[in-house]
N, C-alpha and C positions, 0 to 999 in steps of 0.2 A: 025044894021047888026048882024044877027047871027052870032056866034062861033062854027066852029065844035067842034064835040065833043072830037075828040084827043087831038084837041088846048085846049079845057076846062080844059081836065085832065092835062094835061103837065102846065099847070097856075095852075092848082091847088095843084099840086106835086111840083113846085118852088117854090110857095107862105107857103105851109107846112114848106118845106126845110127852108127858111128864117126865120119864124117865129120859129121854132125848135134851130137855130142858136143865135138867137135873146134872147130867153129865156134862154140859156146853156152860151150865153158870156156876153153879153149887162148889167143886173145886177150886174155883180159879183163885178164892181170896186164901188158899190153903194151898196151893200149888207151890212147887221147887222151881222156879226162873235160873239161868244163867244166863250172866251179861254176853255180849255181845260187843269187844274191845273194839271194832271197825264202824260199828253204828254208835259207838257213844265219846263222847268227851268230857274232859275233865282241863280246866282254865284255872288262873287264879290272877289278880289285880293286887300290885304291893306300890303305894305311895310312895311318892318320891317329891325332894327338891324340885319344882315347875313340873315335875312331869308323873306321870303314872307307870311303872311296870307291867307287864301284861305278858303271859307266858299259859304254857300249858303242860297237862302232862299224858300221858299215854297209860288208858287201860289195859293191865296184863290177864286178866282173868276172875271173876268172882262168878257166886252165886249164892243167891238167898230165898231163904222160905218166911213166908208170914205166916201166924199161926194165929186168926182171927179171935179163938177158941179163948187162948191165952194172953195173947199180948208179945207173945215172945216174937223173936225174931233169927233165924238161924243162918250161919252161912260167913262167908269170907270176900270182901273185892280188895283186891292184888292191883297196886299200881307201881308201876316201873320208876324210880327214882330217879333213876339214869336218864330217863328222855325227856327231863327238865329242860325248856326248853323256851327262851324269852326273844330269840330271832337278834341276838348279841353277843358272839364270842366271848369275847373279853367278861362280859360280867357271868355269863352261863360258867364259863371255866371259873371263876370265883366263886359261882354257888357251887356248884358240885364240889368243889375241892375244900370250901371252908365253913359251906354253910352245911349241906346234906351231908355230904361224908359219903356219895353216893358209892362211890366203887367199896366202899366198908358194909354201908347198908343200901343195896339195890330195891330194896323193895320199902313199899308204905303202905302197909295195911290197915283196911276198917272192918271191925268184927264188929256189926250189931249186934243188939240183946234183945233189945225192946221198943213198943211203938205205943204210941198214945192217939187215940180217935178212933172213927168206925171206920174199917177197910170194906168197902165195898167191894162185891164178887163182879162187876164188869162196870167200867167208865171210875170217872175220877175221885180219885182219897184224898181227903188234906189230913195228911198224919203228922206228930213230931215221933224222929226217930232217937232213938239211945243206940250209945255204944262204944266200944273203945279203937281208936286211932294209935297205931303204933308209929312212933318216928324214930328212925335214929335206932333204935332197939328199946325203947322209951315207950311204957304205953300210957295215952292220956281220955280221960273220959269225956264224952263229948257228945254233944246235942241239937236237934235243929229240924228245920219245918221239911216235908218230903211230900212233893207231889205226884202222888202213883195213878198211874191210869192203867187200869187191867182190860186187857182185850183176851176173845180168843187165840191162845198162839202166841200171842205179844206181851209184855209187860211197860212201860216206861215211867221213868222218875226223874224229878228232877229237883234240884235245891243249892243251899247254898251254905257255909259256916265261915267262921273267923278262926285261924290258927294264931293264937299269940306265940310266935315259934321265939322268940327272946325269950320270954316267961316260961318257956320249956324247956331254954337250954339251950337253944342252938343261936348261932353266932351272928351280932349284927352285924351285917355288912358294909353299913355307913361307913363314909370316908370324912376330911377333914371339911370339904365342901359340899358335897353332895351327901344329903340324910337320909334315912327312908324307914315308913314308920316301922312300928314293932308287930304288927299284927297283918296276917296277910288275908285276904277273902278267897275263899277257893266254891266256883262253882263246878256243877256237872250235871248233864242230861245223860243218862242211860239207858239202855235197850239190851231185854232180855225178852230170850224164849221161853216160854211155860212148859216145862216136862210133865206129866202125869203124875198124878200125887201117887206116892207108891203104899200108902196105906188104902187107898178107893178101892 
């Protein structure tokens, strides 16, 4: 049976439309991002005697895919060890020198594995993410809430965990007067770009 030709065009103009729709949502919760080290930060907050620490550190490089299909989660983010950095000489050269070990190990890497929740293809996930934390040359398993918001082009996340770095191994830096706990809070908001899925 023939198809007029209005009906053609009108199929051909929803079938556009879908496929247009399809390409702009449909990859994006399956898409390869890479971070963006000038649009994101990474901080962390380590108790002290009367006061609080506060310091940050500098994104070297990652990128990660989410794999909605699976749960999996693929990719590597690269943080500079070295640009430990608490706006205090004297205790910065302390940590680098006795706690990091930074000029031995310059880098702290996070490999994900895995993510728990539904990742939505555009607007906001509440996932917890899996994965292992490398310190020191040490690698430790680790877990915790990620809030991703996928956009067209965009990616962004943001969350927060506890490093118990004494229980890991690396060195308290308490003095005879001044203490400061064992466990340090490290948060980070990050910003990536969304590549093209390369199996689409």
């Amino acid at each position: 049976m023939l198809v007029p030709a209005e009906a053609r065009m009108r199929y051909g103009i929803a079938t556009w439309v879908v496929a247009a729709v399809l390409a702009t949502s449909a990859p994006q919760a399956g898409s390869t991002w890479t971070l963006d080290p000038r649009a994101s930060s990474i901080t962390f907050t380590l108790k002290a005697t009367l006061h609080e620490v506060e310091g940050s550190f500098e994104l070297a490089s990652g990128e990660i895919r989410f794999d909605p299909r699976t749960g999996a989660v693929l990719g590597r983010v690269v943080v500079d060890a070295r640009s430990g950095d608490t706006a205090n000489g004297k205790r910065d050269k302390k940590m680098h020198e006795s706690v990091l070990h930074s000029t031995e190990h310059p880098i702290i890497e996070f490999v994900p594995t895995s993510f728990e929740g539904a990742l939505e293809p555009h607007g906001k996930s509440d996932l917890r993410l899996h994965g292992t934390l490398r310190l020191m040359g040490v690698e430790h398993a680790v877990e915790f809430p990620l809030e991703l918001h996928l956009e067209p082009g965009e990616a962004r996340a943001r969350g927060s965990f506890s490093v118990p770095y004494v229980e890991w191994g690396l060195e308290d830096p308490s003095a005879f007067v001044l203490r400061v706990a064992k466990v340090v809070q490290v948060s980070f908001e990050v910003v990536g770009r969304v590549l093209a899925d390369p199996e689409k």
